[in-house]
C-alpha positions as CSV (number, residue, x, y, z in Angstrom):
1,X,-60.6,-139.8,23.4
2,X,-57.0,-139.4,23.4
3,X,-54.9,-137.8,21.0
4,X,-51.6,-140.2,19.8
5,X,-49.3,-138.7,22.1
6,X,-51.7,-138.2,25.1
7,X,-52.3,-141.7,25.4
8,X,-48.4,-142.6,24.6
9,X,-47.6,-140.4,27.8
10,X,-50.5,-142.6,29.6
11,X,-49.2,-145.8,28.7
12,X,-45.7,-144.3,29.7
13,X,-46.7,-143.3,33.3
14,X,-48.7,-146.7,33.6
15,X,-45.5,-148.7,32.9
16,X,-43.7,-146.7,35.1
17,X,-46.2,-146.5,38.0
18,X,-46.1,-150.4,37.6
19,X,-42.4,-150.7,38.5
20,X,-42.4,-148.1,41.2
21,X,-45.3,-149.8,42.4
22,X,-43.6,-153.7,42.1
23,X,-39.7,-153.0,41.8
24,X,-39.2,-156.7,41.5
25,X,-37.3,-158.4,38.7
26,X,-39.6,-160.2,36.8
27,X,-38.6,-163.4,34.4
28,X,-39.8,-162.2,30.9
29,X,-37.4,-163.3,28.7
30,X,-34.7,-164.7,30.9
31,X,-36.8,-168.0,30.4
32,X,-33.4,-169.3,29.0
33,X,-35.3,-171.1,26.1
34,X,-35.1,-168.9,22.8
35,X,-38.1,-167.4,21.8
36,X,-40.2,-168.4,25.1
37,X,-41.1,-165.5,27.0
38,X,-43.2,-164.0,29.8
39,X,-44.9,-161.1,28.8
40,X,-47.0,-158.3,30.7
41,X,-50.2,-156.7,28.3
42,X,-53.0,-154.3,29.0
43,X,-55.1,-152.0,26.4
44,X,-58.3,-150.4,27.1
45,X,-60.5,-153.4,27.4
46,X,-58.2,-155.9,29.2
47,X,-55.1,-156.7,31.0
48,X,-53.1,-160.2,30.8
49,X,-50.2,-162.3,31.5
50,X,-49.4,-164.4,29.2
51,X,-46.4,-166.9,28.2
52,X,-45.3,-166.4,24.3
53,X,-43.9,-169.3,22.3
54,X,-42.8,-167.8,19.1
55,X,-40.2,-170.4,17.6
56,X,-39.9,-170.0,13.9
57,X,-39.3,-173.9,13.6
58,X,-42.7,-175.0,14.1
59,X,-42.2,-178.3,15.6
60,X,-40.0,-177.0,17.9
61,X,-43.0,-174.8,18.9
62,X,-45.3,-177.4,18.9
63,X,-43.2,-179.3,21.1
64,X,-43.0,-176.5,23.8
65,X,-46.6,-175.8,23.4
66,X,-47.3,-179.6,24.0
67,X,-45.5,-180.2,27.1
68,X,-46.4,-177.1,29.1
69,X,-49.7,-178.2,28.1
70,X,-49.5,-181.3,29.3
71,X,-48.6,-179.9,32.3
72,X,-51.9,-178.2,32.6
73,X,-54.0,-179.7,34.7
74,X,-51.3,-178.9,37.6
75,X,-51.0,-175.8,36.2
76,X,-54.9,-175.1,36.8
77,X,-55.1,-176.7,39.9
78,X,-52.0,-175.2,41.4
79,X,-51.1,-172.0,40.0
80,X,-53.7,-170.3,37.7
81,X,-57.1,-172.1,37.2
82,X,-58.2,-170.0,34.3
83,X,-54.7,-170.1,32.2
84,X,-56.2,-170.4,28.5
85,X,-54.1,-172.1,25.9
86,X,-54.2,-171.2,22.6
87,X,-51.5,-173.3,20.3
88,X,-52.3,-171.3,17.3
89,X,-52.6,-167.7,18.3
90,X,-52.4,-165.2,15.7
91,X,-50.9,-161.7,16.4
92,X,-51.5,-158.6,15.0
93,X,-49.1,-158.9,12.2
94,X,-50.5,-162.6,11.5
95,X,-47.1,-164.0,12.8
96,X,-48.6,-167.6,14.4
97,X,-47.2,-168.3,17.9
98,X,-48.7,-170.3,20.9
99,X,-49.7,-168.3,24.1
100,X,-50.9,-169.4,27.8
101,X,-52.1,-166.6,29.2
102,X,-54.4,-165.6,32.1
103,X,-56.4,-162.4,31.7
104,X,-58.8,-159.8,33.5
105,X,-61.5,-157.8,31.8
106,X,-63.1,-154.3,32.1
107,X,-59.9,-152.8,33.1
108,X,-58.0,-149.9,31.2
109,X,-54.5,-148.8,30.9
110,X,-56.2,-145.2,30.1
111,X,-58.2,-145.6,33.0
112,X,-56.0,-144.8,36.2
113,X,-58.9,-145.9,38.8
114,X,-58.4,-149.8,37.7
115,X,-54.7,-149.1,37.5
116,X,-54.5,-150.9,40.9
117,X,-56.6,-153.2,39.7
118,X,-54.1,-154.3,36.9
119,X,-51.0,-153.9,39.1
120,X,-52.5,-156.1,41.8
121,X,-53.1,-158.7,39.0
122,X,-49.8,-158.2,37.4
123,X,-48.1,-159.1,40.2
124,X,-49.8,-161.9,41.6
125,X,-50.4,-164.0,38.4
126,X,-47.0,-163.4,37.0
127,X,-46.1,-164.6,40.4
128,X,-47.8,-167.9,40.0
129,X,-46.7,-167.8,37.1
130,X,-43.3,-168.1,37.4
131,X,-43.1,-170.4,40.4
132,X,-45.2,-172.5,37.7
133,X,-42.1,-172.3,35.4
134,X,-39.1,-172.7,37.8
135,X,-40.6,-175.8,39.2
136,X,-41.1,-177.6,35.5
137,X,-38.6,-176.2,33.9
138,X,-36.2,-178.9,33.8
139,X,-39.1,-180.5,32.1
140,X,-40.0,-177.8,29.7
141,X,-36.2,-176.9,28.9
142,X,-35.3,-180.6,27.9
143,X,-36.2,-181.5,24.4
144,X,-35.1,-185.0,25.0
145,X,-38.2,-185.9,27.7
146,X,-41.4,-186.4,25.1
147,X,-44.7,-185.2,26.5
């Protein structure tokens, strides 16, 4: 086990080591669409990419949710074929959002052997991930096309 600030120092060097490792820009939350957001995640269990729609106007989320889901099937077949949706994902302070993400197990950030592991996935599913959302989002960003 680590103490608080042991493992705060880990997860430091880890996000660091990351962007040495991939000095790329990424897209996060230049999506240009308030509140929809590309996010990087790992703990000690897991690692994932993952695309956040956290609009407080629930229909508004719904409707972003709906048509990048109804996207999906080129999503899977194209990009990432094991992007999970989840339209009512519950964090950790019970806020309810929707997430797509893609994810890989039995990795830990506390764990520098799978770091490589986790910065290989990183890169390549946020990647597809992106290429994903530049080439729909016209589609995505336009609240006038219905799903």
């Amino acid at each position: 086990m680590f103490s608080k600030e042991e493992s705060q120092q880990i997860k430091r060097q880890f996000w660091i080591s990351f962007a040495e490792e991939y000095p790329r820009k990424w897209l996060l939350y230049n999506t240009q669409i308030k509140d929809v957001s590309f996010k990087f995640y790992a703990d000690n269990k897991k690692a994932q990419v993952v695309l956040d729609i956290e609009c407080k106007d629930e229909e508004l989320r719904k409707i972003y949710f709906e048509k990048i889901e109804s996207l999906k099937t080129i999503l899977h077949s194209d990009y990432l074929p094991d992007a999970i949706f989840e339209k009512n994902f519950l964090l950790e302070n019970q806020k309810k959002i929707s997430r797509i993400y893609v994810e890989i197990e039995n990795v830990s950030i506390h764990n520098k052997s799978t770091w490589n592991t986790i910065f290989d996935f990183f890169s390549e599913s946020m990647d597809l991930f992106e290429r994903f959302f530049y080439e729909y989002e016209d589609y995505i960003r336009d609240l006038e096309i219905n799903t």
